[in-house]
C-alpha positions as CSV (number, residue, x, y, z in Angstrom):
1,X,0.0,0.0,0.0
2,X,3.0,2.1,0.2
3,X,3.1,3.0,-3.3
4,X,-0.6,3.9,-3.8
5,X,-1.8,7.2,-4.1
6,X,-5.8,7.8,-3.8
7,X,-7.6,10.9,-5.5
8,X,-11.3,10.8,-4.7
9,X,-13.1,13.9,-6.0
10,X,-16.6,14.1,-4.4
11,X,-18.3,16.0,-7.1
12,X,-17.8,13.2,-9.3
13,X,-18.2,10.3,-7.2
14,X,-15.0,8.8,-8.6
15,X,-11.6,8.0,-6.7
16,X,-8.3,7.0,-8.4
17,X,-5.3,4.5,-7.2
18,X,-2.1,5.9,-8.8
19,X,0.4,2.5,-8.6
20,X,3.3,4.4,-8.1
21,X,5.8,1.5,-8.7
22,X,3.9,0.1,-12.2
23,X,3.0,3.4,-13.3
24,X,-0.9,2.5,-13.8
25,X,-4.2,4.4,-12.8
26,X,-7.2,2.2,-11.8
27,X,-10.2,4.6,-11.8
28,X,-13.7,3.4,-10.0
29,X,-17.1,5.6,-9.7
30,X,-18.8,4.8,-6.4
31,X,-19.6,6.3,-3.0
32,X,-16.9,7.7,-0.4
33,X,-18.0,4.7,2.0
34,X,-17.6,1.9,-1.2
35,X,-14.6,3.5,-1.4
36,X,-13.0,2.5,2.3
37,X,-14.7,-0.8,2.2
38,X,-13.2,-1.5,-1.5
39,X,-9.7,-0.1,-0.7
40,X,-10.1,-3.0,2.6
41,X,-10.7,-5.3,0.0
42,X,-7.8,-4.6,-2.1
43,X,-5.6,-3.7,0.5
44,X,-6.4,-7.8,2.2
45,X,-5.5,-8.6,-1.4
46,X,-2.2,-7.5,-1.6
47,X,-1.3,-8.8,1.2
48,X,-2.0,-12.0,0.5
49,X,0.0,-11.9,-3.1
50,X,3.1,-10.8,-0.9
51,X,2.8,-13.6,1.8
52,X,1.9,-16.1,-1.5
53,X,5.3,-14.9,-3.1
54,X,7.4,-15.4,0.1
55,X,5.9,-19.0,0.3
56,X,7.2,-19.4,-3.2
57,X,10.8,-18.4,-2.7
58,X,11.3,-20.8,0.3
């Protein structure tokens, strides 16, 4: 999560994760509160890839 930035812009109803290390936007339209439970959600994900890749290099 270190190197995500978040832009959400209320007017729109649309926040953006800037992946600072890949270079890539991922834009979503939803609610402030979908927001926090979304970015939970993704947030659970990565940690799971990490802890999956440092099973894989034992």
């Amino acid at each position: 999560m270190d190197s995500l930035e978040v832009k959400y812009s209320k007017e729109k109803k649309t926040f953006r994760i800037f992946n600072e290390k890949q270079g890539v936007y991922i834009t979503h339209r939803m609610s402030f509160e979908q927001m926090i439970y979304y970015l939970a959600g993704f947030e659970r994900a990565l940690d799971f890839v990490h802890f999956e890749r440092k099973e894989k290099e034992k």
